[in-house]
C-alpha atoms as an extended CHARMM CRD file, in Angstrom:
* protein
*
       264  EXT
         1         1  UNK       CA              2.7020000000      -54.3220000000       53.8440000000  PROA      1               0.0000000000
         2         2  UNK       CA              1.4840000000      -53.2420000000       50.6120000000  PROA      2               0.0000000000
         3         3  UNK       CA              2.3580000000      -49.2320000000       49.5390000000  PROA      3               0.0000000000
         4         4  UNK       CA             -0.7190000000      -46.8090000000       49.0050000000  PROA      4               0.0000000000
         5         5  UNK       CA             -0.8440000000      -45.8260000000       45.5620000000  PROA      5               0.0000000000
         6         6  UNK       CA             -3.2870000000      -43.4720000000       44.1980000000  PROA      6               0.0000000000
         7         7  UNK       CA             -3.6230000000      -46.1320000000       41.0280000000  PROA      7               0.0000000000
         8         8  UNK       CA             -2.7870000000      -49.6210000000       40.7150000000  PROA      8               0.0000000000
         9         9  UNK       CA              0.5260000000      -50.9370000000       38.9680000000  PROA      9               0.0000000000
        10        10  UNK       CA              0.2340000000      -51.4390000000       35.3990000000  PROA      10              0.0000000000
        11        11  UNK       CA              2.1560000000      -54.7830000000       35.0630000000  PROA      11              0.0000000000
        12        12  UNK       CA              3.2550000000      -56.9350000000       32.3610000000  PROA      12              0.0000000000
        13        13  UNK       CA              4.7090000000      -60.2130000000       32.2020000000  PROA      13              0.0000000000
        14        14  UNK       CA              7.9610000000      -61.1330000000       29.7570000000  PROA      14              0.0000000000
        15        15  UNK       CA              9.0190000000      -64.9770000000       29.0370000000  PROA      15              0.0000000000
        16        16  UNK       CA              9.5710000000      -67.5510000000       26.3010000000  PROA      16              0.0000000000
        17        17  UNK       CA              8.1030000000      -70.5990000000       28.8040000000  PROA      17              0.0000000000
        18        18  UNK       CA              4.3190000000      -70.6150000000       29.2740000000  PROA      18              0.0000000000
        19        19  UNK       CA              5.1250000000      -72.0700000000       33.0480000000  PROA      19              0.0000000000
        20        20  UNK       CA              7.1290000000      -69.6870000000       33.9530000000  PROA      20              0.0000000000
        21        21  UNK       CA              4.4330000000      -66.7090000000       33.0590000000  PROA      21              0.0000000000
        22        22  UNK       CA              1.6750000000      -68.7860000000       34.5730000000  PROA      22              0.0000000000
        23        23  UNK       CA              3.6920000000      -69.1790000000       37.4480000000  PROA      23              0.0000000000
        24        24  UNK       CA              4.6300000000      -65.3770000000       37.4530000000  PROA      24              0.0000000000
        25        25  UNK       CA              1.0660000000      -63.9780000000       36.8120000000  PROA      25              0.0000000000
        26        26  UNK       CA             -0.7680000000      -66.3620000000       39.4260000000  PROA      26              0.0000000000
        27        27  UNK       CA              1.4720000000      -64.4250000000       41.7420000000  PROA      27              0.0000000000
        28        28  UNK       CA              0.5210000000      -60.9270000000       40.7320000000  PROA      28              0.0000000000
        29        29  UNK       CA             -2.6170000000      -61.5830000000       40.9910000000  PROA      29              0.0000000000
        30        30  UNK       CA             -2.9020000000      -62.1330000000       44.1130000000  PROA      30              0.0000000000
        31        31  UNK       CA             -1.9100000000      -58.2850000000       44.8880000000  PROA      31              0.0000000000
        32        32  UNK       CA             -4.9990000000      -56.0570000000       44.9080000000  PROA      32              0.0000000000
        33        33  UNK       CA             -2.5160000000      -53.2090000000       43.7080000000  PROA      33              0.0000000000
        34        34  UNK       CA             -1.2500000000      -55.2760000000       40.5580000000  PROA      34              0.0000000000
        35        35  UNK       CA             -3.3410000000      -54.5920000000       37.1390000000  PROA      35              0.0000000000
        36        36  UNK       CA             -2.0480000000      -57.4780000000       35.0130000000  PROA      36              0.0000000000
        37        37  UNK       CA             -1.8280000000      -56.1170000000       31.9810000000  PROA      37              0.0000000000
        38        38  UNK       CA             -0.8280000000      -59.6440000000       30.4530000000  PROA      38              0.0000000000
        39        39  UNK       CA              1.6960000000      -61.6070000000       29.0390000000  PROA      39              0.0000000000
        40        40  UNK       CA              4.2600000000      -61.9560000000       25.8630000000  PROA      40              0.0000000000
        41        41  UNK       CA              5.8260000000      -65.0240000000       25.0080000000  PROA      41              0.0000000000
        42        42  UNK       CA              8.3550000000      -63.5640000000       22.7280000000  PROA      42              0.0000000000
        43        43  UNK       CA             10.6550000000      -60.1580000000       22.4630000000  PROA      43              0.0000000000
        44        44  UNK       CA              9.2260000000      -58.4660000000       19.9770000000  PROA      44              0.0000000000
        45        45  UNK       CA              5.4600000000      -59.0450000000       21.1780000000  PROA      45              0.0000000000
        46        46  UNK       CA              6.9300000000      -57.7240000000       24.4950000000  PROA      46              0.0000000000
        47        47  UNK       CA              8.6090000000      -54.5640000000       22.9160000000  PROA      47              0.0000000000
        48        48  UNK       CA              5.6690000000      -53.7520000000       21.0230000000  PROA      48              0.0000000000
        49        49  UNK       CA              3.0200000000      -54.0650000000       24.2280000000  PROA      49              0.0000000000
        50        50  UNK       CA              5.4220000000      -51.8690000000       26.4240000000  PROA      50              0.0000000000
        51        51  UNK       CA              5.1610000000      -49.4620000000       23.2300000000  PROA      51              0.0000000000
        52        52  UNK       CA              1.6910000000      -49.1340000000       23.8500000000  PROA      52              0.0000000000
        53        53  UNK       CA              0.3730000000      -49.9030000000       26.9610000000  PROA      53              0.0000000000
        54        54  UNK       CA              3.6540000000      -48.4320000000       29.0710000000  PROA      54              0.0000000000
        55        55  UNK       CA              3.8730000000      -50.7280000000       31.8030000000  PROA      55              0.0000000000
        56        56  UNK       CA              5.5130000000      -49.4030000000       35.3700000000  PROA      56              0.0000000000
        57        57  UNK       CA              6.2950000000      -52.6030000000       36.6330000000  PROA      57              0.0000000000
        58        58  UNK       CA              8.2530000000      -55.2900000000       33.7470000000  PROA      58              0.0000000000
        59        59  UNK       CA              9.2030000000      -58.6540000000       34.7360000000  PROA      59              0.0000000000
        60        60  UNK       CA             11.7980000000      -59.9550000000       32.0230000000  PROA      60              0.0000000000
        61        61  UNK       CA             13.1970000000      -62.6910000000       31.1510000000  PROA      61              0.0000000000
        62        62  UNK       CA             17.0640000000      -62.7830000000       30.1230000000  PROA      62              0.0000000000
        63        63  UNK       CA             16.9800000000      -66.0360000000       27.7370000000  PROA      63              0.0000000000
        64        64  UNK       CA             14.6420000000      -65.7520000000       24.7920000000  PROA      64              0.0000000000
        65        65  UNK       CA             15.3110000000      -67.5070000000       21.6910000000  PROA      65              0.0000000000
        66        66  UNK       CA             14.6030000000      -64.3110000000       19.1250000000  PROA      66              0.0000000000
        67        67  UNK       CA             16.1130000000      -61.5710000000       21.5070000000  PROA      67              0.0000000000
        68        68  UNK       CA             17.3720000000      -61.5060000000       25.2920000000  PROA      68              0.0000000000
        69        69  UNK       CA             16.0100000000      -59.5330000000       27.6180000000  PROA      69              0.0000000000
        70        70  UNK       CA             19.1880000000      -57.0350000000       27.5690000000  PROA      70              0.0000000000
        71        71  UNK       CA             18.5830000000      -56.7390000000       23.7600000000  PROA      71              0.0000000000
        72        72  UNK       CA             14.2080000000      -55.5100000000       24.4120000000  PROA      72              0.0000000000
        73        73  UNK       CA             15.6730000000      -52.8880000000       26.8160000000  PROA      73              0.0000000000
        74        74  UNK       CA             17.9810000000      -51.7020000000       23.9270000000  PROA      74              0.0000000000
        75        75  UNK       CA             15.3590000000      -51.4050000000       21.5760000000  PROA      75              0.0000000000
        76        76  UNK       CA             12.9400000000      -49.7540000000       23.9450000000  PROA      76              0.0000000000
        77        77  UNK       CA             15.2450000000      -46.9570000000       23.5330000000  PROA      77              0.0000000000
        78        78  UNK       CA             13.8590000000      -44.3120000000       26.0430000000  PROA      78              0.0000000000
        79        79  UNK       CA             10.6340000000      -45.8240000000       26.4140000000  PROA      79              0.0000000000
        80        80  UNK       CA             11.8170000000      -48.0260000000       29.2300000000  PROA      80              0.0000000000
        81        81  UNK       CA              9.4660000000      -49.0010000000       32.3010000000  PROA      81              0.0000000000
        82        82  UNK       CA              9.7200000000      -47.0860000000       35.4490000000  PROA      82              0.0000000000
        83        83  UNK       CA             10.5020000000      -50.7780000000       37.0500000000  PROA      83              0.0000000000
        84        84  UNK       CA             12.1360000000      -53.7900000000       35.4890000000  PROA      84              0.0000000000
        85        85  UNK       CA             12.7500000000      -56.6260000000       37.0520000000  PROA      85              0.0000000000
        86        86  UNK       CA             14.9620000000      -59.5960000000       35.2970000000  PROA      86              0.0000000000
        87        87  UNK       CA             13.8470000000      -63.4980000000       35.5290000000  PROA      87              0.0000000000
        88        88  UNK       CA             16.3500000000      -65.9090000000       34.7800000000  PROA      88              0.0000000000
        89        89  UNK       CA             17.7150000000      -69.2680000000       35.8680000000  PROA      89              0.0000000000
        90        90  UNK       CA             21.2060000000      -68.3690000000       35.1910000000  PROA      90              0.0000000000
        91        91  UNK       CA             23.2160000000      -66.2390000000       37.8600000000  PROA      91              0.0000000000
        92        92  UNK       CA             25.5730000000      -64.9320000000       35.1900000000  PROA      92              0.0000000000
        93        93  UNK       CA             23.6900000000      -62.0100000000       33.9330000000  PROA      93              0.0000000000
        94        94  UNK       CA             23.2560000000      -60.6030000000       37.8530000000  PROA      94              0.0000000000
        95        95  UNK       CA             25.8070000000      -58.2050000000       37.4410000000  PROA      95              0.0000000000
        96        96  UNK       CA             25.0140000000      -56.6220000000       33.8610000000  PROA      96              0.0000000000
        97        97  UNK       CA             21.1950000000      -56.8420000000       34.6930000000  PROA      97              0.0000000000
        98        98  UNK       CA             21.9900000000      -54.1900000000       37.5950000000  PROA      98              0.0000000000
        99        99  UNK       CA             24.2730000000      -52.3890000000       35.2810000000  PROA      99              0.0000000000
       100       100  UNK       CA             20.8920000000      -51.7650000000       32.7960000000  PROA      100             0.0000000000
       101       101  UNK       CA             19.2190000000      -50.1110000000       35.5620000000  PROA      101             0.0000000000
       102       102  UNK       CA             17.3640000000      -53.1550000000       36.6250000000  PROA      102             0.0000000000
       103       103  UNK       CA             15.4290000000      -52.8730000000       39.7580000000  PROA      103             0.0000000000
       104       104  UNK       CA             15.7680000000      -56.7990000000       41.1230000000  PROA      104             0.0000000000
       105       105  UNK       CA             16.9370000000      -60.3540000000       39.6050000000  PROA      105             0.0000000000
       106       106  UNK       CA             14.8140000000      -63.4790000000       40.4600000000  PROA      106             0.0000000000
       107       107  UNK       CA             16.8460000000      -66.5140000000       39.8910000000  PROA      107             0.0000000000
       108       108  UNK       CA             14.4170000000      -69.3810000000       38.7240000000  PROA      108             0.0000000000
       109       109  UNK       CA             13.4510000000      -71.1110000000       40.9390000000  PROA      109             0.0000000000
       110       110  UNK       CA             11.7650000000      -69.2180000000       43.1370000000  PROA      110             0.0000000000
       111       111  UNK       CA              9.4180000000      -68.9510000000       46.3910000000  PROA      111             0.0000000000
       112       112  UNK       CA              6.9680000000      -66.7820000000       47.4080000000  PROA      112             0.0000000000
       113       113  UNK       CA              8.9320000000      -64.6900000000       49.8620000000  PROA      113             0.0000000000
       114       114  UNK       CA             11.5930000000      -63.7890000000       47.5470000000  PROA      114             0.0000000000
       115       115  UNK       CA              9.2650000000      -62.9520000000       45.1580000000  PROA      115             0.0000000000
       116       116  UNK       CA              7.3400000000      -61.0080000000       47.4960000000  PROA      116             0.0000000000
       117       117  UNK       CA             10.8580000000      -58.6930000000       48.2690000000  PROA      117             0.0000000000
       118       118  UNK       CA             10.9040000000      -57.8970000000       44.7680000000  PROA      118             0.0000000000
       119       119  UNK       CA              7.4740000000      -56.6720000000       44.3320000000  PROA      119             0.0000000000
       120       120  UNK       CA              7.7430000000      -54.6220000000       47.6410000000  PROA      120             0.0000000000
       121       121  UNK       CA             10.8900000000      -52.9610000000       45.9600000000  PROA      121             0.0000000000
       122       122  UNK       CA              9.0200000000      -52.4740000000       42.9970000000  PROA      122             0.0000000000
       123       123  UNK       CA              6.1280000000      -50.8640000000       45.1200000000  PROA      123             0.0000000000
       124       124  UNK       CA              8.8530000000      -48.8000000000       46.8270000000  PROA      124             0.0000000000
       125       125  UNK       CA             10.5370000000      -47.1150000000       43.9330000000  PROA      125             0.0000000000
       126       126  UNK       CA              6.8250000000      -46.8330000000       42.3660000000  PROA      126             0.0000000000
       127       127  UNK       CA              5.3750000000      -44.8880000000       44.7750000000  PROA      127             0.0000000000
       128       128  UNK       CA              8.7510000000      -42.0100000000       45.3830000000  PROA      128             0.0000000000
       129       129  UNK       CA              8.7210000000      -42.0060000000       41.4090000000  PROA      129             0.0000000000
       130       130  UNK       CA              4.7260000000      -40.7400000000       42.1560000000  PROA      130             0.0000000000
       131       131  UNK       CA              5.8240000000      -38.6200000000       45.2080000000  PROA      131             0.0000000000
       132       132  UNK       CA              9.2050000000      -37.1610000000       43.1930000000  PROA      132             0.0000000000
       133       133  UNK       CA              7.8280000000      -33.9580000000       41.1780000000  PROA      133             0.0000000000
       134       134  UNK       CA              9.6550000000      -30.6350000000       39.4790000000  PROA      134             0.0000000000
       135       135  UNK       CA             12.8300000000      -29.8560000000       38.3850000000  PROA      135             0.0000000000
       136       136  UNK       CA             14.1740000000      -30.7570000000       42.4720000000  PROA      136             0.0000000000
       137       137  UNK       CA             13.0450000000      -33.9140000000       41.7480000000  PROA      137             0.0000000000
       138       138  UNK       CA             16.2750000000      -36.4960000000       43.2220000000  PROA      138             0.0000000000
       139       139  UNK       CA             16.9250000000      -39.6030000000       40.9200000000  PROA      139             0.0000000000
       140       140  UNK       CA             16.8240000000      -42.6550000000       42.8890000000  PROA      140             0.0000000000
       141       141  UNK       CA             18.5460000000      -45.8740000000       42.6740000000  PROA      141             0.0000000000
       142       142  UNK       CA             22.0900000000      -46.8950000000       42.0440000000  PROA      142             0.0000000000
       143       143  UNK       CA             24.4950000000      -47.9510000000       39.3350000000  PROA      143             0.0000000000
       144       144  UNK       CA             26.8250000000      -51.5750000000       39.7920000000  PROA      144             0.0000000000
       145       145  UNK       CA             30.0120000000      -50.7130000000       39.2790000000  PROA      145             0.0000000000
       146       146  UNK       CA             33.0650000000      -54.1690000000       38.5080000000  PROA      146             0.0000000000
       147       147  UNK       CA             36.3400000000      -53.0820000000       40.8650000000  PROA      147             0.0000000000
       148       148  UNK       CA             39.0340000000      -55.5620000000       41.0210000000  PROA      148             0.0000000000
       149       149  UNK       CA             37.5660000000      -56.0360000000       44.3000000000  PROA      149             0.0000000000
       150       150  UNK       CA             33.6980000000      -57.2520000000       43.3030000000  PROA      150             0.0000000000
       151       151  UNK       CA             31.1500000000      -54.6220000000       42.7770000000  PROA      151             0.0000000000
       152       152  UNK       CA             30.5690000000      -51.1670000000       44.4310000000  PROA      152             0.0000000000
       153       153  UNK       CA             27.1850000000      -49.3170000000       43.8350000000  PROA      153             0.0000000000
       154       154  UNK       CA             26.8560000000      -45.7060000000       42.9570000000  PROA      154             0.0000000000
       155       155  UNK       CA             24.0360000000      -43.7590000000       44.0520000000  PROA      155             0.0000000000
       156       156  UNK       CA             22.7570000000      -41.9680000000       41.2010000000  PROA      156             0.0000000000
       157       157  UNK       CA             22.5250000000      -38.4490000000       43.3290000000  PROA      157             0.0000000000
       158       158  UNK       CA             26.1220000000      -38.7080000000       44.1380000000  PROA      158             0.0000000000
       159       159  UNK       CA             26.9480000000      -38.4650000000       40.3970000000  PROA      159             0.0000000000
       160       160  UNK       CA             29.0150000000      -34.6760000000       39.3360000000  PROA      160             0.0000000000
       161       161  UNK       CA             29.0070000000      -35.1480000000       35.8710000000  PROA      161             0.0000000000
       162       162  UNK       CA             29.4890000000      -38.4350000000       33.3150000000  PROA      162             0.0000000000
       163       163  UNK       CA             31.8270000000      -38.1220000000       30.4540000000  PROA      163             0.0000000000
       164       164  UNK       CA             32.0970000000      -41.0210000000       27.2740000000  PROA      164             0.0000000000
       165       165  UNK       CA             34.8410000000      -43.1140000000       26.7690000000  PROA      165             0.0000000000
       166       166  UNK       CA             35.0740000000      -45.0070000000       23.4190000000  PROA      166             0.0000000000
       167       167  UNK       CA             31.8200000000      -47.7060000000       24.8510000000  PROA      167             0.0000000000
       168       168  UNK       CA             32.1640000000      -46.8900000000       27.6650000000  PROA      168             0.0000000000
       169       169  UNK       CA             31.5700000000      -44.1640000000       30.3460000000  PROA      169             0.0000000000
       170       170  UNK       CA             33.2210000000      -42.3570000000       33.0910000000  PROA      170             0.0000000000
       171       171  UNK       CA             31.3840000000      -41.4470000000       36.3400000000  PROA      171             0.0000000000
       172       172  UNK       CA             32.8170000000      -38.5620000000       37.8720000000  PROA      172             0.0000000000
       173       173  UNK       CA             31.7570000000      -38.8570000000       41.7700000000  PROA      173             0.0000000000
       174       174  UNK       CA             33.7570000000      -36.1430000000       44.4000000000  PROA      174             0.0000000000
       175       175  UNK       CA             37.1500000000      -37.1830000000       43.7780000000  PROA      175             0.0000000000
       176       176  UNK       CA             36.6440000000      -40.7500000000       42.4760000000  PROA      176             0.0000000000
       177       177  UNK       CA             36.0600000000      -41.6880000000       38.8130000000  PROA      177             0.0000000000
       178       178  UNK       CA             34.2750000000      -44.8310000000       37.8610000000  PROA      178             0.0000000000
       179       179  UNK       CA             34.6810000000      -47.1400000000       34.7030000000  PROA      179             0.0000000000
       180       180  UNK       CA             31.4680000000      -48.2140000000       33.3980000000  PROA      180             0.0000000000
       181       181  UNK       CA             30.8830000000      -50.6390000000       30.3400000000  PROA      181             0.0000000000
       182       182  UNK       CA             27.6020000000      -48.7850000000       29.0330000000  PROA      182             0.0000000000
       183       183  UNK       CA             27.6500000000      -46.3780000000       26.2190000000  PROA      183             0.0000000000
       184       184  UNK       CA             26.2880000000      -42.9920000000       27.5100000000  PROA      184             0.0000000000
       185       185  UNK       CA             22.8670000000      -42.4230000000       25.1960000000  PROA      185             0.0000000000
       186       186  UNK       CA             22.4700000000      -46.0330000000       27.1980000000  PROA      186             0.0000000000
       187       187  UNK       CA             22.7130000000      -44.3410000000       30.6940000000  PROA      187             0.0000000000
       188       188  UNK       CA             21.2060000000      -41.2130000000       29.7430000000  PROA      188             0.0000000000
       189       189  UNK       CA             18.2220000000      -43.1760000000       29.7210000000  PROA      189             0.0000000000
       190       190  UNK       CA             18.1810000000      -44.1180000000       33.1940000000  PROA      190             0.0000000000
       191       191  UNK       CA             18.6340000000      -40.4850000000       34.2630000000  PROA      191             0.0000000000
       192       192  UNK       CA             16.1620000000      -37.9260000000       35.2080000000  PROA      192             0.0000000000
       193       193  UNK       CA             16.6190000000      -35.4330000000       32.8740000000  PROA      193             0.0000000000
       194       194  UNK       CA             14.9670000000      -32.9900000000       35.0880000000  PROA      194             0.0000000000
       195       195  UNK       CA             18.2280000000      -33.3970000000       37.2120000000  PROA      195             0.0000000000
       196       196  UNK       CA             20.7740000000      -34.9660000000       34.9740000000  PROA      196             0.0000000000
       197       197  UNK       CA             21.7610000000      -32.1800000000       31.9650000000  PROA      197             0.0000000000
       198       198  UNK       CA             23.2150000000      -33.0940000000       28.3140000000  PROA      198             0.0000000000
       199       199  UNK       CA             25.5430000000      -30.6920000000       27.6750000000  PROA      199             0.0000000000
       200       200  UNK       CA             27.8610000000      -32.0830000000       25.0050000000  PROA      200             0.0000000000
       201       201  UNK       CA             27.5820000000      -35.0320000000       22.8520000000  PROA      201             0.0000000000
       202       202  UNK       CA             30.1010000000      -36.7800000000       25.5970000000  PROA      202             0.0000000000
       203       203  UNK       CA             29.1400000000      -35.0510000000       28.1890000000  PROA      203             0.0000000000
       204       204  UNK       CA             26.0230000000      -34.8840000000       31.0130000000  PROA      204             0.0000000000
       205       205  UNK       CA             26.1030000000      -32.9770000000       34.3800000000  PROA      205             0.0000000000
       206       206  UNK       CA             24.5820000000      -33.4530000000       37.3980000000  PROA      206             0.0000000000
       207       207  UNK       CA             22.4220000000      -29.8330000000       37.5330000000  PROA      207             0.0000000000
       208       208  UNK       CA             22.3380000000      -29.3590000000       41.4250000000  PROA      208             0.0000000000
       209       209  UNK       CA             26.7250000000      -29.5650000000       41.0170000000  PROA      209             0.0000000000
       210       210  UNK       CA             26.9600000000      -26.3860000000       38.5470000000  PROA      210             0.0000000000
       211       211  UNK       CA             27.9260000000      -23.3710000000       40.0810000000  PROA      211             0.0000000000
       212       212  UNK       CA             28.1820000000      -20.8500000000       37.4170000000  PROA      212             0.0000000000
       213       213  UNK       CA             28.2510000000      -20.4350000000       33.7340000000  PROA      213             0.0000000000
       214       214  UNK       CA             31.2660000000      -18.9650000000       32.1510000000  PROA      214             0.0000000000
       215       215  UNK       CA             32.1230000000      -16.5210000000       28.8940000000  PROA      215             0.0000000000
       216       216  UNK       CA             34.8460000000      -18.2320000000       26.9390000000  PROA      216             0.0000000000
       217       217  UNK       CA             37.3570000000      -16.5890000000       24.9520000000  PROA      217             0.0000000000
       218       218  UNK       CA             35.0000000000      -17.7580000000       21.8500000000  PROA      218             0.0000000000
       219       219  UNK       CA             31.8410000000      -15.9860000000       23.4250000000  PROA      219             0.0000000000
       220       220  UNK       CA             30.4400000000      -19.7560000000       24.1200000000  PROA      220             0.0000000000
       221       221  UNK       CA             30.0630000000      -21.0240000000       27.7640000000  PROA      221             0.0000000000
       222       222  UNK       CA             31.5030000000      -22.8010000000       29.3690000000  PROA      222             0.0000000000
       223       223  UNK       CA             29.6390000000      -24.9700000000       32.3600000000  PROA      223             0.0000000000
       224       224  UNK       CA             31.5820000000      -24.6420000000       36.0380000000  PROA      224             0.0000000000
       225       225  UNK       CA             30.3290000000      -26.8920000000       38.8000000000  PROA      225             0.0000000000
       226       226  UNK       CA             31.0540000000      -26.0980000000       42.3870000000  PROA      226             0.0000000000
       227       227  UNK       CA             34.2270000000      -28.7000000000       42.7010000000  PROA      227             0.0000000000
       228       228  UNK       CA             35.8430000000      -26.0920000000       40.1910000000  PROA      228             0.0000000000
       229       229  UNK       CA             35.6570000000      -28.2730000000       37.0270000000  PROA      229             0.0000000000
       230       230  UNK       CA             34.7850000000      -26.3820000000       33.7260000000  PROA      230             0.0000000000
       231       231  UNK       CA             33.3550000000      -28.5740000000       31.1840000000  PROA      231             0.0000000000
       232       232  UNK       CA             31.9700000000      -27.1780000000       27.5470000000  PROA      232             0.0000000000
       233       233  UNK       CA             28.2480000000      -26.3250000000       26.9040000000  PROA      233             0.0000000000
       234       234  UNK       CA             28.1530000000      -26.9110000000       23.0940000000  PROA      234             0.0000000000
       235       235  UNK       CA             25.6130000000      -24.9990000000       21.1340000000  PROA      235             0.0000000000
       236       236  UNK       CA             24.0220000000      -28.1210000000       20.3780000000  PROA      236             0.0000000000
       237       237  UNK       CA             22.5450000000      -28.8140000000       23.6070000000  PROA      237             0.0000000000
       238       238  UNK       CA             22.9240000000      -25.3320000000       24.9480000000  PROA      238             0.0000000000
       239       239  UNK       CA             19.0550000000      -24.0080000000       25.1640000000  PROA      239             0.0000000000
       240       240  UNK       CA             17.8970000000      -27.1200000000       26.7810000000  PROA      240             0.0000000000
       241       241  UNK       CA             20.3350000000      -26.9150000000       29.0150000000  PROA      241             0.0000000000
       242       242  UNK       CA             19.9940000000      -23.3020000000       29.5150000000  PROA      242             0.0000000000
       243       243  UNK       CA             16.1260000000      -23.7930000000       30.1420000000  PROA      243             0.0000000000
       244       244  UNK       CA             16.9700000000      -26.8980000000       33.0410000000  PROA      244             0.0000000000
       245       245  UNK       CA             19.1950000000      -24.2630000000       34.6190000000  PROA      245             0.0000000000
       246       246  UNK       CA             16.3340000000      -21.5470000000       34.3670000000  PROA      246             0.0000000000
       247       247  UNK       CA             17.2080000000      -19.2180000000       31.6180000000  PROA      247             0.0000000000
       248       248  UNK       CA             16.2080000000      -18.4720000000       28.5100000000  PROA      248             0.0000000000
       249       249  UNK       CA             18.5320000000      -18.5590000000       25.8500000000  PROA      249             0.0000000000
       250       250  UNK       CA             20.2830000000      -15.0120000000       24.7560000000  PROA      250             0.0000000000
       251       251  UNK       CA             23.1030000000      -14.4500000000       22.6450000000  PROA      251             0.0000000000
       252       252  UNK       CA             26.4620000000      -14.6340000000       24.4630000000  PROA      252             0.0000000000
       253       253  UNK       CA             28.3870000000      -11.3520000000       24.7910000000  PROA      253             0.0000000000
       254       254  UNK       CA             31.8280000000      -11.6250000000       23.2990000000  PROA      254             0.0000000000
       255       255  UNK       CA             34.7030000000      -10.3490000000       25.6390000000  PROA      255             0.0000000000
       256       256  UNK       CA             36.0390000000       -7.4710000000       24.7160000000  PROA      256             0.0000000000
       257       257  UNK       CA             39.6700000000       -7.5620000000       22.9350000000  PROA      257             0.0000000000
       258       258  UNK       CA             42.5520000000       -5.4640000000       24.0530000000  PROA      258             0.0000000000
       259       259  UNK       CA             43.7800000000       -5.2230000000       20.7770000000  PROA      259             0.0000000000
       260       260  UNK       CA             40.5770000000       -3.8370000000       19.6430000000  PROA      260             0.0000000000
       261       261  UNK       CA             40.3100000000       -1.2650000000       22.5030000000  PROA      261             0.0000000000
       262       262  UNK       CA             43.7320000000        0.0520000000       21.5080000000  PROA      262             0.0000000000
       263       263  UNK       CA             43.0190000000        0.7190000000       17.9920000000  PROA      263             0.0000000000
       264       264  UNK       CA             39.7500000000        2.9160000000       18.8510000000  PROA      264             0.0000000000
């Protein structure tokens, strides 16, 4: 069953073999909510259409000869699609495709049922993206995670607060931490920033965990979310993150100094 939308669902197509696309694109268009937007045969065609037409729904391929698919997403930058969905014949990349913030992974070949899951996914997270409005606005999908025992999901909206690690980042979530091999300006990108918060060049907080915002000893604040943890708001990032939390920006109040009081 197909998902009201208001408009239909900008869609472009992403591979280095003309059959696949054909095959791809005689599929959309048999949904009356696709808009085909076309297809690119090469990476930096594709990056440069996405540029300007902003697609919601991407299908992708992983194996191009000039750039993979993993290597467009990087140099989107944040001008990512709402949806992605990877098209490959190789299993391999399953794992680091989910870790990108993909949405689904065909695996060539194909029928028309799977592919019909996918797009109904796509639809899915489409039309809550459309329904999701203001700074309350939950982020939706989930984050792969490698443990020694397979692969464990994180739901985005479970996240406290993500820290970097060299390449890497940490996901702090309740009392667990989470390893993940994705730089953070990479993740950031798959955040709402109406709900996820840059507070420090390493660090981004989940804005519905802080509790209360602190006066250091060095009249800067200091951000405290509601497990107890205090992590530093740096003056870089501190009036947008002062404006996500709903204040303006003021000049912080140094505490007042013993010593000084004595000497009055």
């Amino acid at each position: 069953m197909n998902t009201p939308r208001a408009r239909r669902i900008r869609t472009l197509v992403v591979d280095d073999e003309p059959l696949a696309r054909s095959s791809l694109t005689v599929l959309l268009a048999r949904d009356a909510d696709i808009e085909l937007l076309g297809e690119c045969g090469s990476a930096s065609q594709a990056v440069e259409r996405i540029r300007t037409e902003r697609p919601q729904l991407l299908f992708l391929d992983v194996q191009m000869p000039e750039h993979d698919g993993f290597e467009v997403l990087q140099m989107l930058g944040t001008e990512l699609p709402p949806a992605i969905v990877f098209v490959t014949a190789y299993d391999e990349y399953a794992l680091r495709a989910f870790e990108t913030g993909a949405l689904d992974y065909l695996l060539k070949p194909f029928d028309d049922r799977r592919f019909g899951r996918a797009l109904a996914r796509a639809k899915e997270r489409l039309a809550v993206a459309d329904a999701a409005s203001g700074p309350n606005a939950v982020p939706t999908g989930r984050i792969a995670i490698r443990s020694a025992s397979g692969v464990e999901f994180v739901r985005l909206d479970e996240i406290d607060w993500v820290e970097a690690a060299d390449y890497y980042t940490c996901l702090h979530v309740g009392t667990r931490s989470h390893l993940l091999r994705r730089s953070l300006a990479t993740l950031e990108r798959e955040l709402d920033p109406a709900v996820f918060v840059r507070i420090h060049r390493s660090t981004i907080v989940n804005a519905g965990r802080v509790r209360a915002l602190r006066l250091n000893a060095a009249g800067e604040y200091d951000v405290v979310l509601t497990d107890g943890t205090k992590l530093r708001l740096s003056r870089r990032f501190r009036k947008a993150a002062l404006a996500c939390f709903g204040l303006r920006e003021a000049a912080p109040v140094l505490p007042s100094r013993p010593d000084a009081d004595s000497n009055r």
